[in-house]
ROKOL-155444 format. One line per 4 residues: number of its first residue (from 1); their letters; for each residue x, y, z of C-alpha. Coordinates in steps of 0.2 Angstrom, whole numbers, plus 5000, padded with zeros to 4 digits. Layout:
N
NUM	a	X Y Z ~ ...
END
This chain:
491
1	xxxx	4982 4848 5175 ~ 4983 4861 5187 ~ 4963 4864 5187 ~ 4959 4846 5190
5	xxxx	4970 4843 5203 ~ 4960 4860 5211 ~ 4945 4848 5207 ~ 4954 4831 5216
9	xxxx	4955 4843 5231 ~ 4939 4851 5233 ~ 4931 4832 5229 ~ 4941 4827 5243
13	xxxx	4938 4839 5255 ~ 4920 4837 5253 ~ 4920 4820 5258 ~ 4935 4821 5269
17	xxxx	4927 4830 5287 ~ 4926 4819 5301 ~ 4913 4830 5310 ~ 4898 4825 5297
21	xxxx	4897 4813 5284 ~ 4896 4820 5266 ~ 4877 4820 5259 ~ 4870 4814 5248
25	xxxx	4868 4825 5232 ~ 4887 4830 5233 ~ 4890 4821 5215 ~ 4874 4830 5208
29	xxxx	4882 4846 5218 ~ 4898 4843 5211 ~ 4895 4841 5194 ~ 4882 4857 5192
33	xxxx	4896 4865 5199 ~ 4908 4861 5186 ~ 4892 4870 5176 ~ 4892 4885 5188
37	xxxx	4912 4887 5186 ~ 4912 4887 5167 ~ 4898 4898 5166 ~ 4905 4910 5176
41	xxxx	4921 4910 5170 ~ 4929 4924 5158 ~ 4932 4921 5139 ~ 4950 4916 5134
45	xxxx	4962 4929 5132 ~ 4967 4924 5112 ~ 4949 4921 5109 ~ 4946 4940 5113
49	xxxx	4960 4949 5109 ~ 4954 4951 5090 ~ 4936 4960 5095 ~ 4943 4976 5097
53	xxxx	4956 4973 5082 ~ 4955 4981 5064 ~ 4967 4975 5051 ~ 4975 4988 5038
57	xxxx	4987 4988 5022 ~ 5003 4987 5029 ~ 5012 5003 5028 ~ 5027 4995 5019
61	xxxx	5015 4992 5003 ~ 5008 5008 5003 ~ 5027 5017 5003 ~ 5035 5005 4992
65	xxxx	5019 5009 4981 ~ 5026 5027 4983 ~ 5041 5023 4980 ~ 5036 5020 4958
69	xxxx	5026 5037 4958 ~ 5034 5046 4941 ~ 5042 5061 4947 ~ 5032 5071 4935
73	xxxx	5017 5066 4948 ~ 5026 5064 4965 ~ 5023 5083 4969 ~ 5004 5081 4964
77	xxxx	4991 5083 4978 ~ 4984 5065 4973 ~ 4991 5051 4962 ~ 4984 5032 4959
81	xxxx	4978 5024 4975 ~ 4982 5041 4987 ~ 4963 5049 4982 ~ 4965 5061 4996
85	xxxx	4979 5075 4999 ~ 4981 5071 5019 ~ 4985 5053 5012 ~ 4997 5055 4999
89	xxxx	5007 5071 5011 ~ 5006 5054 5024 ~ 5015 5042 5013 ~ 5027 5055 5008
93	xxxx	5030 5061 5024 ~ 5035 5043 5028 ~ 5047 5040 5013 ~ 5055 5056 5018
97	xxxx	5057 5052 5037 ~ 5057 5031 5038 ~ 5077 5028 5042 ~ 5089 5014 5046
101	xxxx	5099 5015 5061 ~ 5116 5022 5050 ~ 5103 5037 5044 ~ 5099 5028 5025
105	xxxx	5082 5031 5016 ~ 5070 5015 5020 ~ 5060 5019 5007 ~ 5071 5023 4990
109	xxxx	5059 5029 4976 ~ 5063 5021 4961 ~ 5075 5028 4947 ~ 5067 5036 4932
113	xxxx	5068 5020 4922 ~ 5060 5006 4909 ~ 5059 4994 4926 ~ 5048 5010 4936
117	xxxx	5031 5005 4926 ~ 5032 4989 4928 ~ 5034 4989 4946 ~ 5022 5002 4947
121	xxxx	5008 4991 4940 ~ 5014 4978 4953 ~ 5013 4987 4965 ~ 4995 4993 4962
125	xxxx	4989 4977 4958 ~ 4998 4970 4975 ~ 4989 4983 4985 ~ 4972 4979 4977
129	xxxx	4974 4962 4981 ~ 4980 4967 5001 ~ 4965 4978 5002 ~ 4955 4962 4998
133	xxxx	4963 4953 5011 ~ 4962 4965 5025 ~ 4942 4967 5019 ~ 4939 4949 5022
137	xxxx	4950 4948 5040 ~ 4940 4964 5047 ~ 4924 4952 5041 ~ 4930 4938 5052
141	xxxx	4936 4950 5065 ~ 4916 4957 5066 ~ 4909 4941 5067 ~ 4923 4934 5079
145	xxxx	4917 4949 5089 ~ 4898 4945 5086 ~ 4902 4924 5090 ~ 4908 4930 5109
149	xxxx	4895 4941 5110 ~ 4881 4930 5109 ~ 4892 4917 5118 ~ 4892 4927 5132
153	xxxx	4875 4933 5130 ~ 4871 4911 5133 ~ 4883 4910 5149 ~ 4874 4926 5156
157	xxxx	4857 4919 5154 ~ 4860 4899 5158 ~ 4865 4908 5178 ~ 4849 4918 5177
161	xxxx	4857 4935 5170 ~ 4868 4936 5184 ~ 4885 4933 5184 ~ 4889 4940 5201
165	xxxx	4878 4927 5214 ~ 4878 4945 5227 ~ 4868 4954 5216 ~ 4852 4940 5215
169	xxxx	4837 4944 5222 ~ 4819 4933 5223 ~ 4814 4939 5207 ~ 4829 4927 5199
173	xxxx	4820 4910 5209 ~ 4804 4902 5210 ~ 4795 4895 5226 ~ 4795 4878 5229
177	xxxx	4787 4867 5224 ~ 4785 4875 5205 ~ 4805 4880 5205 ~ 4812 4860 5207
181	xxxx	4799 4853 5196 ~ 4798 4865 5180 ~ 4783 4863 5167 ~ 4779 4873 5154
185	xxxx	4763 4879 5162 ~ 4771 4884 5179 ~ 4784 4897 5172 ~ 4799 4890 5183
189	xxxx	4815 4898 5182 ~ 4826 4885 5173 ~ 4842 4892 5175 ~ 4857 4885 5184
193	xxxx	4857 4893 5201 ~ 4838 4890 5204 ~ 4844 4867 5200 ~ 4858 4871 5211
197	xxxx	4846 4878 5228 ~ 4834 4864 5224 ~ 4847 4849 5225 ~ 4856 4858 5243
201	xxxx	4841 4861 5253 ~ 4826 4852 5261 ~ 4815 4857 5278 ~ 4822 4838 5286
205	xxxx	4841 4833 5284 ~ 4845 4846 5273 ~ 4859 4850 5282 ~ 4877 4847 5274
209	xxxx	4864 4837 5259 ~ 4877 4842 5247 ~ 4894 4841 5256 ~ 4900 4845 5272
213	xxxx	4892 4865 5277 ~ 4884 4865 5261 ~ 4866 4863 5262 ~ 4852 4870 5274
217	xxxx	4834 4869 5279 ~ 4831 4885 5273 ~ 4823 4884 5256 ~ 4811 4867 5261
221	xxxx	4791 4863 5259 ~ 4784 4877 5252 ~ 4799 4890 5253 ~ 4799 4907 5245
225	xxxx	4810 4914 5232 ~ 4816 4925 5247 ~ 4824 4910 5254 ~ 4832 4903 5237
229	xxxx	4838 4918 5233 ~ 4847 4920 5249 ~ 4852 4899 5249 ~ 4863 4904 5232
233	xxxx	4872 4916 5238 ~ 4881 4904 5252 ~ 4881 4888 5238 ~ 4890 4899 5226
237	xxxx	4904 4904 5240 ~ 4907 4884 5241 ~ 4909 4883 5222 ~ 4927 4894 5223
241	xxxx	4932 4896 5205 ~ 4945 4895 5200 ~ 4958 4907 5193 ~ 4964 4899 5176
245	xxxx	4948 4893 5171 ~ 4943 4899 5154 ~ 4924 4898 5147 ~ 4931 4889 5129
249	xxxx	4922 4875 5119 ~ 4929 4862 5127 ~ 4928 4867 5146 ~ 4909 4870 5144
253	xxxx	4907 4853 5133 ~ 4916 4844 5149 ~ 4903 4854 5160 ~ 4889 4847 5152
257	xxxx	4896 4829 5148 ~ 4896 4828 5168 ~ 4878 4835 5170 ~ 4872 4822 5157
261	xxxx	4879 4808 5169 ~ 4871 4815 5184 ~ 4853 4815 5177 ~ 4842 4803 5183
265	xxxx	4837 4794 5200 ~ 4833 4776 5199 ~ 4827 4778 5218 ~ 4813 4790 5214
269	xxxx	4796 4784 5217 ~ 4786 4799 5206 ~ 4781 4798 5188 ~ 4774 4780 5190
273	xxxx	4794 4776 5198 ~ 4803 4785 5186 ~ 4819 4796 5189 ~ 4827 4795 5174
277	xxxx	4827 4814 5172 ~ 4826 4819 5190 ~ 4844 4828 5196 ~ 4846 4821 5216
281	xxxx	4847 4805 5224 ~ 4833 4796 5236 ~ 4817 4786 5235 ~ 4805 4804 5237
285	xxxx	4792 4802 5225 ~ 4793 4823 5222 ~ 4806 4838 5223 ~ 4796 4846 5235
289	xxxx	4809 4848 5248 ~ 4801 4840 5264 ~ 4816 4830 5267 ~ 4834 4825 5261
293	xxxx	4823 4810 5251 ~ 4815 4823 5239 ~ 4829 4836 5237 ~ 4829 4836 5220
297	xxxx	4825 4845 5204 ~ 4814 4836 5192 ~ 4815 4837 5174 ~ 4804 4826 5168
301	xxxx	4789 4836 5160 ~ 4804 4846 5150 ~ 4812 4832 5146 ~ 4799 4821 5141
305	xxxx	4803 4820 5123 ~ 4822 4816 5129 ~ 4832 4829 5123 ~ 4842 4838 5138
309	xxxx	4844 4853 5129 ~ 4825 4856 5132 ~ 4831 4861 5150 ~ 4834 4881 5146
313	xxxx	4850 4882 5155 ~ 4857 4868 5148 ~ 4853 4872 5131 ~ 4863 4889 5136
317	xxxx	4877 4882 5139 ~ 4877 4871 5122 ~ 4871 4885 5111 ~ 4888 4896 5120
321	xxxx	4898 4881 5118 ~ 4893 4881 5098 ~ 4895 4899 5098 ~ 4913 4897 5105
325	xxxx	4917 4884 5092 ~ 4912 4894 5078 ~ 4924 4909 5085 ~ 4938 4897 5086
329	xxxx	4935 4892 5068 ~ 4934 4910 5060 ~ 4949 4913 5069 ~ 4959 4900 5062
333	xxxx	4954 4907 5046 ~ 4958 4925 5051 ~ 4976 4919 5056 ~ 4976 4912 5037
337	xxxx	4970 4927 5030 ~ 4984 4938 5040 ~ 4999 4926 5036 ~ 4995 4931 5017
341	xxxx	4994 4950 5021 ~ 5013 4947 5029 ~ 5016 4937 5013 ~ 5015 4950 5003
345	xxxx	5022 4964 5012 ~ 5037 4953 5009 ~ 5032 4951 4989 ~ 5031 4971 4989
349	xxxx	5051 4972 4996 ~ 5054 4958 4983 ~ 5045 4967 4967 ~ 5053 4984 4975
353	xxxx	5071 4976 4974 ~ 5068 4967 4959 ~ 5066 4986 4952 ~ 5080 4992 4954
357	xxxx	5092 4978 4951 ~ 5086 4978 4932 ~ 5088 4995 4933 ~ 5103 4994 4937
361	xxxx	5108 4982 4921 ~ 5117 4991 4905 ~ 5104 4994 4892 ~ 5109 4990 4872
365	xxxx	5103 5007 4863 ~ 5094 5000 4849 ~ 5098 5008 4830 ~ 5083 5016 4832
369	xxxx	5084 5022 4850 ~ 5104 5031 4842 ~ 5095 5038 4827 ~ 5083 5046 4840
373	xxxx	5097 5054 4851 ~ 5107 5060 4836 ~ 5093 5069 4830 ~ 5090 5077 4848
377	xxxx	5109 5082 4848 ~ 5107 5090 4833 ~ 5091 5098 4836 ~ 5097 5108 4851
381	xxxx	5111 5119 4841 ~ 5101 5131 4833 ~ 5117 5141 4824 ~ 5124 5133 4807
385	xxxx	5144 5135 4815 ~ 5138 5125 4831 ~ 5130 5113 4821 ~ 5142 5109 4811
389	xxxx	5158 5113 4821 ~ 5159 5091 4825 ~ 5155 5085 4809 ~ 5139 5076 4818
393	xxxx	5127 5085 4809 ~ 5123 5096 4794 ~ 5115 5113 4793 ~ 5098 5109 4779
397	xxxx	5095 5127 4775 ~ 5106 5137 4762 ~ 5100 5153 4765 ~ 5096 5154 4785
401	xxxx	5111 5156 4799 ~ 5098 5151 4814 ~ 5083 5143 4817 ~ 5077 5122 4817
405	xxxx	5090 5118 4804 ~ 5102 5106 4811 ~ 5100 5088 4807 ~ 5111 5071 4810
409	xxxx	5122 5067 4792 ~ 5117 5054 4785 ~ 5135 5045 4789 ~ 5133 5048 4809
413	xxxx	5116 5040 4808 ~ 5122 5026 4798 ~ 5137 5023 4809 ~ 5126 5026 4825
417	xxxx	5115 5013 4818 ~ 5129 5000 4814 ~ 5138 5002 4831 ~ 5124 4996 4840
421	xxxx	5124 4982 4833 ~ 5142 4979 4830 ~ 5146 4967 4844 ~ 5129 4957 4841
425	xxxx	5135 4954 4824 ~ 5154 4951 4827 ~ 5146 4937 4840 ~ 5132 4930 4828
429	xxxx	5145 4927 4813 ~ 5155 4917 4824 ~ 5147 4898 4818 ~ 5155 4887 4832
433	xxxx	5161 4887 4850 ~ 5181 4891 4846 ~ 5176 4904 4836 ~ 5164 4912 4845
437	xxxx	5179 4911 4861 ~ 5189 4922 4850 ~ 5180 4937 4845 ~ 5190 4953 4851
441	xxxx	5180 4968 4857 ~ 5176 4977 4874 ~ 5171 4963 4887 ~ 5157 4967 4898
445	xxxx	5158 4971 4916 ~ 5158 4955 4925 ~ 5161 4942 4911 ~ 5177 4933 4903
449	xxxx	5175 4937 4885 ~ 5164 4946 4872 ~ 5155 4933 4867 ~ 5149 4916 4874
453	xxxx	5142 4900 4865 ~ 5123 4897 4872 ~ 5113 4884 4871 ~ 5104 4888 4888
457	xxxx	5096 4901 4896 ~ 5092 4901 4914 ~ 5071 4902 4917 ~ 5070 4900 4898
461	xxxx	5076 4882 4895 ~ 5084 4876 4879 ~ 5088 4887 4865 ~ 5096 4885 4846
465	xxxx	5114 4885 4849 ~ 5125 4899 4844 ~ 5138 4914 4847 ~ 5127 4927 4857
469	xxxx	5136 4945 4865 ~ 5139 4943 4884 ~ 5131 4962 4887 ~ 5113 4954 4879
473	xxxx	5112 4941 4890 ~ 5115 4950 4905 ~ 5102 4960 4900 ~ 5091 4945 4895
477	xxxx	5094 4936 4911 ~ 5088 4949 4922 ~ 5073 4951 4910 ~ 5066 4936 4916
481	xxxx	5070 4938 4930 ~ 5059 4952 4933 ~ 5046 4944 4923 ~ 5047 4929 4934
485	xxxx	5043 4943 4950 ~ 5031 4953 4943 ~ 5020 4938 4936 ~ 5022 4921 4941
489	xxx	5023 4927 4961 ~ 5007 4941 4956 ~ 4996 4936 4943
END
């Protein structure tokens, strides 16, 4: 709003002097002004900010990443996705030092458990996807970058390769009469500025011709280059831009929808009487300049096939209008691409966490898990009176005192074996829901009995009814849950 009512203003101060009356090209000099100002004017800030921008892995993926590097490894000079030493001594560096405001680790490696692979391979696999993203977002960054580029590149050339009217000199105009009526024998300079000097000056009444002090004689019948050149330079001072305005799509689309309506002059008597592409108003039957009657700049040997972008500064401003559109739309998809890179830099604190809350569950020892530490137990006392001192194990040797001779008796093993299943079976022979309520034993941490009767398992669905120990569960419950994390949220 702010810029149109700087538009009402200007409008109305053009027609508003009562020394002069306002000429007669002020609308064709008004409207390739709006052309002039959104030429000139600088790209929008959000469209440029992302040229100069590259995207990374997050640094939270790559340490919580870390963070499931087996010990065994973690003092290795590489390991997995770290290939090089400066990187992994980084990451390490960061889980070390990355603290919360109380002096707590950010980054917690995780224990040395079952859960630790698992979120290892999660991890990777999240960090392979990430990397695909943030390939992808640099992509659209480059060719957001390369979009302005050529946009500007449009802009540059529609005002003659001259942003800064100060710095033109004849060499950016053509004499009159070749310069306001373009062929494409008589190599006129169609850009913006050299249409602007024709419409605003004539060798009779081309004072004010364009507004009130805008306009002179100067650059009339026959006039040099020299003297458009110099014509410019005061017509662009009476075109102020203004400070907000932003070159975008739609303010160089509104540019050229108020050109289109200025073209044409029923009036002119040229071109066996016609002035539908002739820019300036009067009955002149050329844009030769003698008088306010044939200030004007005639388009119709460029147009002759009616398409407006065969004017070359008009065509500018379209192609850097497109160019614009196409930034605006890689950057909508950029913006995509880096809403799923925050995504899952939350899904790597989520697998992370996931980790250590099933680590933190009390695992059954299976029979054949017990059978494997008994025979460790064993193994480590290498004198028959330590082996036997607990009636745990038996020396197998009947004539050596030392050595690999200690084994589990076949008793420990066997009531190894059957207490780890002990409370599984006092639940399972329990055959209905009264039962099953009664079974004595040790009750879990944070359940009400030893057993419960399920039919139901959360993430599972239904199940066959029956007594199950409240310790599996638990167990089972967080099982899904990590499989829940690991693959319906990754794979």
């Amino acid at each position: 709003m702010a810029t149109l009512h700087i538009k009402f203003l200007w409008f109305v101060g053009l027609f508003s002097s009562l020394a002069e009356p306002a000429g007669e090209n002020v609308k064709q000099f008004g409207a390739l002004c709006t052309a002039l100002q959104a030429a000139r004017a600088p790209l929008d800030e959000p469209q440029t900010a992302d040229d100069n921008k590259v995207e990374a892995v997050p640094e939270t993926i790559k340490a919580l990443y870390a963070t499931a590097t087996p010990d065994q490894y973690f003092n290795n000079e590489t390991y997995g996705l770290f290939t090089a030493k400066a990187d992994f001594d980084a990451i390490k560096h960061t889980l070390k030092n990355t603290k919360t405001t109380d002096e707590q680790l950010v980054y917690k490696r995780i224990p040395e458990k079952p859960t630790k692979k698992p979120a290892e391979t999660a991890l990777e696999r999240l960090y392979n996807k990430t990397s695909e993203l943030v390939t992808a977002a640099n992509a659209k960054i480059k060719n957001i970058k390369q979009k302005h580029t050529e946009a500007r590149q449009q802009l540059e050339q529609a005002l003659g390769g001259k942003t800064d009217a100060s710095t033109v000199s004849s060499d950016d105009f053509t004499a009159r009469p070749n310069g306001c009526t373009p062929t494409a024998a008589n190599s006129a300079k169609q850009t913006l500025p050299q249409a602007l000097v024709c419409l605003c000056s004539a060798s009779s009444n081309g004072d004010g011709i364009c507004g009130n002090g805008i306009g002179d004689t100067t650059y009339g019948t026959n006039s040099s280059s020299t003297a458009a050149a110099a014509l410019y330079k005061k017509l662009a001072a009476k075109c102020p831009q203004p400070t907000t305005l932003r070159a975008t799509q739609r303010t160089l689309t509104a540019a050229l929808t108020t050109v289109t309506a200025a073209i044409g002059n029923p009036q002119f008597s040229g071109n066996s009487n016609t002035g539908t592409y002739v820019i300036g108003n009067g009955n002149g039957g050329d844009c030769g300049g003698g008088d306010s009657n044939s200030a004007c700049v005639d388009y119709t040997e460029i147009m002759k096939g009616g398409d407006i972008a065969n004017v070359a500064w008009i065509h500018n401003l379209q192609e850097a209008s497109t160019k614009l559109d196409e930034a605006k739309n890689l950057q909508t998809e950029l913006q995509s691409l880096r809403t799923a890179i925050n995504q899952n830099e939350n899904l790597a604190w989520k697998i992370r966490d996931t980790a250590d809350i099933v680590a933190a569950v009390p695992q059954q020892t299976t029979p054949t898990q017990q059978r494997k530490i008994t025979e460790i137990d064993c193994e480590k006392n290498k004198e028959n009176k330590i082996c036997t001192e607990n009636n745990n194990c038996k020396w197998d040797s009947s004539t050596e005192k030392t050595g690999n001779h200690c084994k589990p008796t076949d008793g420990e093993a066997q009531t190894k074996t059957a207490g780890g299943e002990a409370e599984k079976d006092k639940c399972s022979a329990a055959q209905n829901a009264e039962d099953c309520a009664k079974v004595k034993g040790d009750i879990s941490t944070g359940k009400k009995a030893v057993c419960g009767w399920i039919d139901y398992v959360e993430g599972t669905g239904p199940v066959t009814p029956g007594c199950r120990s409240s310790s599996f569960l638990l167990s089972k419950q967080f099982a899904l849950r990590v499989d829940s994390s690991f693959v319906a949220l990754l794979f």
